[in-house]
N, C-alpha and C positions, 0 to 999 in steps of 0.2 A: 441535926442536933444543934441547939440553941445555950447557950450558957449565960445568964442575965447575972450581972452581978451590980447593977442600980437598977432604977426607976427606969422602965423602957415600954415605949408604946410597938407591940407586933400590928401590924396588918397583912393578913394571908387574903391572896387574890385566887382563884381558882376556876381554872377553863374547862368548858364544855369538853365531855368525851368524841363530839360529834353527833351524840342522838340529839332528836328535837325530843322526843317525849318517852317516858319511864315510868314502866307499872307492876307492880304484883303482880305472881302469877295467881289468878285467882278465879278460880269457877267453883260454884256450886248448885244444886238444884236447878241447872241448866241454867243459869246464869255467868255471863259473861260480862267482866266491868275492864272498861278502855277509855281511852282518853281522846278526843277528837275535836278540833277547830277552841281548845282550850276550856270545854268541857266533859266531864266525867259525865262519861254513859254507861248504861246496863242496859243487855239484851235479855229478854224475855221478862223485863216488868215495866211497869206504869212509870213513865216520868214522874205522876207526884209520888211513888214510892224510893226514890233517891233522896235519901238526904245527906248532905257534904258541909262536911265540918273542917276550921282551918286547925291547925297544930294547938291553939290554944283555945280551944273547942270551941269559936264562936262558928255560928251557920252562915253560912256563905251561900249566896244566889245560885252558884254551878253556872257564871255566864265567866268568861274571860280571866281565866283564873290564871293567877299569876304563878311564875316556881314556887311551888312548894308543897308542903306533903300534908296531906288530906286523908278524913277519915271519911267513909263513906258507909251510912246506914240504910239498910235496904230493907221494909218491912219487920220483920221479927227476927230477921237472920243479923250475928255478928257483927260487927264493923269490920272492914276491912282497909288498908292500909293503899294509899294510892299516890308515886311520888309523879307530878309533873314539873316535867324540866322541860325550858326553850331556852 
């Protein structure tokens, strides 16, 4: 609990749980989406059917993705929600 009673700048620092990386659990139509060597992959579709979007929906390569949480579109199915942490 914090009690601000002026003008005060917070800064919160926050440490890694110990994993390198962190995903939805998420399969559908025999698909599987994981995260590996800093990109998001899906088993049982076509590399050009991933598409990876950042938090602020611009499109992102899927090469050396930095933390942070991505939406990943796969053909006609959903988006789904994918966080990567190092």
């Amino acid at each position: 609990t914090l009690t601000v009673t002026s003008d005060t700048t917070v800064i919160a620092y926050f440490a890694s749980n110990g994993g390198t990386e962190g995903i939805d659990d998420v399969a559908e139509d025999d698909i599987h989406i994981s995260v590996g060597n800093g990109c998001i992959v899906a088993d049982g579709v076509e590399p050009s059917d991933i598409k990876v979007y950042d938090i602020t929906g611009r499109s992102s390569n899927n090469r050396d993705l930095p933390s942070g949480v991505y939406l990943v579109k796969i053909g006609n199915l959903p988006a789904r929600k994918i966080v990567v942490i190092r």
